[in-house]
C-alpha positions, 0 to 999 in steps of 0.5 A: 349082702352081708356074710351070716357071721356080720349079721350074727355080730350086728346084734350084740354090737347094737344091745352093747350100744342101747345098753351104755347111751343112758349111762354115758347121758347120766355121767354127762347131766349137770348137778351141782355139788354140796361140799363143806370142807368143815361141818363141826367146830369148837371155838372154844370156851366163850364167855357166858352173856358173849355170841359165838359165831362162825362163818362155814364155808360151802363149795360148789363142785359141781358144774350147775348152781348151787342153791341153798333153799332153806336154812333151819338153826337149832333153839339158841342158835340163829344164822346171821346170813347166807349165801343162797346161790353159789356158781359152779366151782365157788365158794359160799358162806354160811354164818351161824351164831351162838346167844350164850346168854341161857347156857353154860357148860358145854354145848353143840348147837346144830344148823340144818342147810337144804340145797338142791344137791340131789346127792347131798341135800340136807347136811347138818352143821355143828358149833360147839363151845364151853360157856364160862360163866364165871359168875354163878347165878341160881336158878339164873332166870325169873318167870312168872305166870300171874293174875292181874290183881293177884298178891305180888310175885317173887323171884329169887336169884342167888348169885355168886363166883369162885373165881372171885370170892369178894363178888360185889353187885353194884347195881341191877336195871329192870326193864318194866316199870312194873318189875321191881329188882332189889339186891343185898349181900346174903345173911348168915341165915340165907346163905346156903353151900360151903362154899366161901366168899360173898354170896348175894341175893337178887329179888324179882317182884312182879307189881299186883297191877303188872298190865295184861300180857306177855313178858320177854326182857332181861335184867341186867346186873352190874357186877365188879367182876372184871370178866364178867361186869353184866349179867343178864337174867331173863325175865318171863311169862304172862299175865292173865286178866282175872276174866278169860274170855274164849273165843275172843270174838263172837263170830257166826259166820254166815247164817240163814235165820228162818229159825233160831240161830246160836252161839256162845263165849265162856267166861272164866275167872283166873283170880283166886276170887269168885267173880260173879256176872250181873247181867249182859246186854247187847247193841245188835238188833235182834241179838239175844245173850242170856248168862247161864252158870256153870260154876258159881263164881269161877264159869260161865257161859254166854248164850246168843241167840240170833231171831228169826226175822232179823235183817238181813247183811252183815253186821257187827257190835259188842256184848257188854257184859257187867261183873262183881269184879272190882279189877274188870267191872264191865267185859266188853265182846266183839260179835258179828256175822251174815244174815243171808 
């Protein structure tokens, strides 16, 4: 039998033992450990149109896999490649790359790394760089928003160098046939600053009949600069048709036709024009479309109608729709849906 004071020092003995199990289990689960020995880095001064590039090193100090589970650059940064998995006690890479073709002057552009770390996981990475441009372009690129059709757009650039006051452009390359690029040396009267030295002057003109549609390239110009014997200026935007159709396609879904069934699409006119719509017509059966004015000239709307008593399953055809436009004469739209 156990003496009075035994039992009196079985208890706190058996509380202390309770007490430290849970933290003696926590100090011995497995994690794995996020470390970047550098997080932030200058590489320097990078010559504008060049990609600076860095690869960071990531260790695994812990004693489970390490694994990088998204990696999300910054806008004008973009990561080459990664390593997603790292071993307990290794190393990994992550290779992060800078297009300076946009920037000039000092940057710093971030990556964000997400690992499964819970201790660590999101750690924010750092390029930084001084872009020289050593050629200056103004406003260094050409964006156009346009209508199909509509009086040519134009783009002026003014290039120039302090580092090189006898700056010459000897040539510059469009890459839509549809996107005409001309240079010149500037006159007395178009120059502008104190600035001595040449001074040029690059125009950027969108062709009238410049198709429908997004445009994202570059123009390169060809300089005698010895640092800096391209220049890349983007070139940007969309061109609209001169009838905006919304929604793109007529689509009722899945409709029951014991009663009159509707639907409509608007018409509107980008151009500078009023544009009038003749007459619509359709080759569903039992299909109605109707114009109704909402703005002479500039809106309409297409009212759709589908009729009681119409066969049932699915179907699909087109609106054709007859315009005054000389540009688009005749609008043709998708329709369809279920009768059920």
């Amino acid at each position: 039998m156990r003496s009075p004071a035994l039992r009196r020092l079985s208890i706190p003995l058996f509380v202390v033992l309770l007490w430290a199990t849970p933290v003696l289990m926590h100090k011995a689960e497995a994690q794995p450990g996020a470390v970047f020995p550098e997080t932030v880095i200058d590489v320097g001064a990078v010559n504008k149109g060049e990609r600076a590039s860095y690869e960071f090193t990531l260790q695994n100090d812990g004693d489970q896999v390490l694994q990088i589970t998204q990696v999300k650059p910054s806008c004008g940064c973009t990561v080459a490649e990664y390593d997603k998995t790292i071993q307990p006690g290794g190393t990994g890479r992550i290779t992060a790359v800078v297009d300076t073709t946009n920037f000039k002057g000092p940057i710093a552009k971030a990556v964000k790394v997400f690992t499964n770390d819970p201790v660590n996981p999101q750690i924010n990475l750092v390029i930084k760089a001084n872009i020289k441009t050593h050629v200056e372009i103004e406003p260094g690129y050409a964006r156009f928003v346009a209508v199909h059709g509509e009086p040519n757009a134009k783009s002026v650039q003014k290039v120039w160098s302090k580092e090189k006051p006898d700056l010459k452009i000897l040539g510059a390359k469009s890459p839509y046939p549809h996107v005409k690029v001309s240079y010149a040396e500037a006159t007395a009267d178009e120059r502008e600053g104190d600035g001595s030295g040449n001074q040029w002057r690059i125009l950027v003109e969108l062709d009238a009949d410049a198709p429908v549609g997004p445009m994202a390239d570059y123009i390169d110009v060809t300089t005698d600069h010895p640092e800096r014997q391209t220049i890349r200026i983007p070139v940007s935007g969309f061109v609209r048709p001169v009838l905006s159709v919304t929604p793109r396609v007529a689509d009722f879904g899945r409709r029951e036709v014991a009663e009159p069934q509707t639907a409509s699409i608007e018409i509107r006119n980008m151009s500078k024009s009023a544009v009038d719509l003749d007459e619509v017509s359709t080759d569903v059966e039992g299909l109605q479309a109707e114009i109704e004015p909402l703005e002479e000239g500039r809106l309409y709307k297409i009212l759709l109608t589908l009729e009681p008593g119409m066969k049932k399953g699915r179907f699909r055809g087109q609106i054709t729709i007859n315009t005054t436009s000389s540009k688009q004469p005749v609008l043709e739209v998708n329709v369809k849906g279920v009768v059920l």
